[in-house]
N, C-alpha and C positions, 0 to 999 in steps of 0.2 A: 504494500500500500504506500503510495508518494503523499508527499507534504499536500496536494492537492485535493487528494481523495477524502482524508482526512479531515479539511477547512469545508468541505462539502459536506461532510457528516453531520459536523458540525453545525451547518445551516441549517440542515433538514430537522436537525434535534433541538432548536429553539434554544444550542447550549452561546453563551456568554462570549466564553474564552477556551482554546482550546490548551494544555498542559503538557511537554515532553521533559523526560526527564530520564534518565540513563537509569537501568534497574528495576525500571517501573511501566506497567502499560499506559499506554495513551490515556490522558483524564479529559473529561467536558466540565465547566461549569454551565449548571440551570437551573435557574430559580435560586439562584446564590449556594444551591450543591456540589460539591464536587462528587462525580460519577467517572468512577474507571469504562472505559470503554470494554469490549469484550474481545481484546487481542494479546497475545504476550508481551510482558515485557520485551521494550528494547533494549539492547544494549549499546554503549556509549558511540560503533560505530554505526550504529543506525540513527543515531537521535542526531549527529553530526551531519551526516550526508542528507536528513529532512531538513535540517537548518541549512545546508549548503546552498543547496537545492531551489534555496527560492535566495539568494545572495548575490549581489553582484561582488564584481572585484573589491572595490571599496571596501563594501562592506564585510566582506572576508577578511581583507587586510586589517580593521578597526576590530574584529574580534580576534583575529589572532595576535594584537599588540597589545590591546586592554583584557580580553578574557571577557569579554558583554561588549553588547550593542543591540542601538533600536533602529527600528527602518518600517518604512510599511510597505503592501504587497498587496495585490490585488488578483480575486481568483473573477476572471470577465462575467460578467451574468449571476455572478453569488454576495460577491460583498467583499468589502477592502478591510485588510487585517494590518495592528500594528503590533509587528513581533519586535520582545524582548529577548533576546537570544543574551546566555550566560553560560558561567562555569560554575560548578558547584563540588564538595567532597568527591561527589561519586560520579561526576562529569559533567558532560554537557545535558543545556533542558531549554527551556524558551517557554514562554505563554505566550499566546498569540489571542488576541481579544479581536470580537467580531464586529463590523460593523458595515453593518445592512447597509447597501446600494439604493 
Protein backbone atom coordinates (compact mmCIF):
# COMPACT_ATOMS: atom_id res chain seq x y z
CA UNK A 1 0.00 0.00 0.00
CA UNK A 2 1.68 3.77 -1.10
CA UNK A 3 1.47 6.91 0.87
CA UNK A 4 -1.55 7.46 -1.47
CA UNK A 5 -3.63 4.73 -0.86
CA UNK A 6 -3.45 5.40 2.48
CA UNK A 7 -4.49 9.47 2.56
CA UNK A 8 -7.58 7.98 0.52
CA UNK A 9 -8.55 5.61 3.24
CA UNK A 10 -8.35 8.14 5.03
CA UNK A 11 -10.87 10.38 3.33
CA UNK A 12 -13.31 7.68 2.90
CA UNK A 13 -13.03 7.09 6.84
CA UNK A 14 -14.00 10.64 7.81
CA UNK A 15 -10.40 10.18 9.87
CA UNK A 16 -8.77 13.72 10.88
CA UNK A 17 -5.12 12.87 10.45
CA UNK A 18 -3.45 10.00 9.40
CA UNK A 19 -0.38 8.49 11.89
CA UNK A 20 3.11 6.59 10.72
CA UNK A 21 5.23 5.51 13.00
CA UNK A 22 8.11 2.76 12.69
CA UNK A 23 6.99 -0.44 14.99
CA UNK A 24 3.48 0.23 14.65
CA UNK A 25 0.40 -0.04 12.10
CA UNK A 26 -0.98 2.74 10.32
CA UNK A 27 -3.31 4.99 12.90
CA UNK A 28 -6.43 7.33 11.69
CA UNK A 29 -7.76 9.93 13.85
CA UNK A 30 -11.85 10.22 14.06
CA UNK A 31 -13.86 11.93 16.07
CA UNK A 32 -10.77 12.88 18.17
CA UNK A 33 -9.90 8.79 18.29
CA UNK A 34 -7.09 7.24 17.43
CA UNK A 35 -7.86 3.95 15.54
CA UNK A 36 -5.10 1.41 14.24
CA UNK A 37 -5.87 0.61 10.83
CA UNK A 38 -6.13 -3.13 10.15
CA UNK A 39 -2.55 -3.65 8.53
CA UNK A 40 0.81 -4.70 10.00
CA UNK A 41 3.07 -2.97 11.43
CA UNK A 42 5.72 -1.11 9.53
CA UNK A 43 8.89 -1.14 9.88
CA UNK A 44 11.33 1.82 9.95
CA UNK A 45 12.12 1.12 6.05
CA UNK A 46 8.64 1.32 5.10
CA UNK A 47 7.58 4.24 7.07
CA UNK A 48 10.64 6.19 5.23
CA UNK A 49 10.14 5.22 1.74
CA UNK A 50 5.96 6.43 2.42
CA UNK A 51 7.40 9.75 3.80
CA UNK A 52 9.98 9.70 0.67
CA UNK A 53 7.41 9.17 -1.45
CA UNK A 54 5.48 12.17 -1.41
CA UNK A 55 9.04 14.53 -0.90
CA UNK A 56 10.75 16.42 -3.12
CA UNK A 57 14.49 17.20 -3.01
CA UNK A 58 14.29 19.83 -0.77
CA UNK A 59 12.48 18.50 1.38
CA UNK A 60 14.60 15.25 1.70
CA UNK A 61 17.49 17.40 2.09
CA UNK A 62 15.68 19.50 5.25
CA UNK A 63 14.96 16.05 6.86
CA UNK A 64 17.99 14.56 6.49
CA UNK A 65 19.85 17.76 8.04
CA UNK A 66 17.27 18.59 10.88
CA UNK A 67 15.67 14.96 11.59
CA UNK A 68 11.76 16.67 10.82
CA UNK A 69 10.18 18.65 8.56
CA UNK A 70 6.61 20.02 7.38
CA UNK A 71 5.47 20.42 3.71
CA UNK A 72 2.17 19.86 2.31
CA UNK A 73 0.95 17.48 -0.54
CA UNK A 74 -2.00 17.03 -2.37
CA UNK A 75 -3.64 13.71 -3.40
CA UNK A 76 -5.86 15.43 -6.82
CA UNK A 77 -9.63 15.00 -6.30
CA UNK A 78 -9.33 13.89 -2.29
CA UNK A 79 -7.81 16.66 -0.21
CA UNK A 80 -4.59 18.52 0.60
CA UNK A 81 -2.40 17.02 3.60
CA UNK A 82 0.01 18.93 5.71
CA UNK A 83 2.70 16.39 6.70
CA UNK A 84 4.92 16.45 9.75
CA UNK A 85 7.56 14.11 8.98
CA UNK A 86 10.14 13.37 12.11
CA UNK A 87 12.54 11.07 13.95
CA UNK A 88 11.62 9.49 16.86
CA UNK A 89 13.41 6.49 19.51
CA UNK A 90 12.26 3.84 17.37
CA UNK A 91 12.57 5.93 13.87
CA UNK A 92 10.83 7.41 11.58
CA UNK A 93 6.75 8.59 11.77
CA UNK A 94 4.96 11.71 10.28
CA UNK A 95 1.19 12.67 10.92
CA UNK A 96 -0.31 13.85 8.14
CA UNK A 97 -3.64 15.84 8.96
CA UNK A 98 -6.54 16.15 6.34
CA UNK A 99 -7.90 18.67 4.61
CA UNK A 100 -10.83 18.56 2.40
CA UNK A 101 -10.64 20.05 -1.19
Amino acid sequence: MDITELLAFCARQGASDLHLSSGLPPMIRVDGDVRRINLPAFNDKQVHALIYDIMNDKQRKDYEEFLETDFSFEVPGIARFRVNAFNQNRGPGCRIPYYSL
